[in-house]
TORTI-22449 format. One record per residue (C-alpha): x, y, z; residue in one letter. Coordinates in steps of 0.05 Angstrom, whole numbers, padded with zeros to 5 digits, always signed. Layout:
BEGIN
XYZa/...
// end
This chain:
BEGIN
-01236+01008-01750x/-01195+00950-01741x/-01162+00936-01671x/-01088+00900-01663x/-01075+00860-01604x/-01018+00915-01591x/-01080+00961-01585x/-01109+00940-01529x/-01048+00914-01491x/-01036+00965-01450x/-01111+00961-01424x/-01100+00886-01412x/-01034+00897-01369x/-01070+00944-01329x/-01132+00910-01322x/-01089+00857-01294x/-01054+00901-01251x/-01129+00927-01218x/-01132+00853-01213x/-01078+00845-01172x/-01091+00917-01132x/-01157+00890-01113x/-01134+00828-01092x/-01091+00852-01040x/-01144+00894-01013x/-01201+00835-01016x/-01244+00870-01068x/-01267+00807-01097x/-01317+00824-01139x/-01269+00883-01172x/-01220+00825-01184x/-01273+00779-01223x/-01300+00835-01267x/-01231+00860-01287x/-01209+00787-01308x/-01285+00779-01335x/-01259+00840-01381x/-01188+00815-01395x/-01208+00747-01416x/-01260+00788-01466x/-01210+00822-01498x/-01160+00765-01500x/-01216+00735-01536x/-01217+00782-01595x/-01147+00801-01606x/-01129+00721-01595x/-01087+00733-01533x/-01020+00771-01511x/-00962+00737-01528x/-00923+00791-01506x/-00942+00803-01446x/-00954+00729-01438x/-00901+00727-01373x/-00915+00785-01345x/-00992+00765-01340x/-00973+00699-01317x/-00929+00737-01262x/-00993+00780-01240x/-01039+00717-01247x/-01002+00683-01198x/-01006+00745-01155x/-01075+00741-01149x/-01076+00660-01142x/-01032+00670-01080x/-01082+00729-01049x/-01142+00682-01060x/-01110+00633-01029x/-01088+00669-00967x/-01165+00701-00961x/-01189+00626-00973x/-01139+00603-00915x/-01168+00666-00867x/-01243+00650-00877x/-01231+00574-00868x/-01188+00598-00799x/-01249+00655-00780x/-01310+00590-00793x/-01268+00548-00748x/-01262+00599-00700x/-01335+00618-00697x/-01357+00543-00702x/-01312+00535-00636x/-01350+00592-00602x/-01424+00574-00620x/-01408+00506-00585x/-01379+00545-00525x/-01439+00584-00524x/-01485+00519-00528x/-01454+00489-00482x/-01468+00549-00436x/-01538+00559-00450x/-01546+00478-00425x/-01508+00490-00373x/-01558+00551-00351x/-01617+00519-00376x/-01631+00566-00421x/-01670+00546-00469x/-01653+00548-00550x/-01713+00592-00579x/-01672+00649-00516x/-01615+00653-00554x/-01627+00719-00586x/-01639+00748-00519x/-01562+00730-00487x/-01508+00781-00492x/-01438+00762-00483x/-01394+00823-00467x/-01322+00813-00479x/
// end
């Protein structure tokens, strides 16, 4: 059987629309395998030109999501490279030596 690129269209929009769904929820990995999928059948119906827009549209949906998480993790490694010098600077400050570090609780 021979497949049209109007035949797998609608499975392209929507895989593009999980995409963007799991983008806004941080599901990463869903996000890669659904494009991993897309671009496979883009491959062998040589692309959407229909829905060419619209995909662009969702693309950048998911561009903008990555970039935000990308923005919040860079924020979160500051943060917690800011508190492991705090916490450093306490253990000198007690003497307590490095290999003890396992054994200090900090309650907040």
């Amino acid at each position: 059987m021979n497949t049209t690129r109007a035949d797998h269209e609608p499975e392209i929009a929507r895989l593009t629309k999980t995409a963007v769904e799991a983008a806004r929820s941080g599901q990463w990995d869903i996000v890669i395998q659904c494009y991993r999928d897309r671009g496979i059948l883009l491959e062998t119906t040589g692309g959407a030109a229909d829905q060419g827009e619209d995909l662009l549209k969702l693309d950048r949906q998911v561009r903008d999501h990555a970039q935000t998480a990308q923005v919040l993790l860079a924020s979160l490694l500051d943060e917690a490279a800011s508190t492991r010098q705090r916490l450093q600077g306490l253990r000198q400050r007690l003497s307590v030596p490095a290999s003890a570090s396992e054994a200090i609780s900090v309650e907040a």
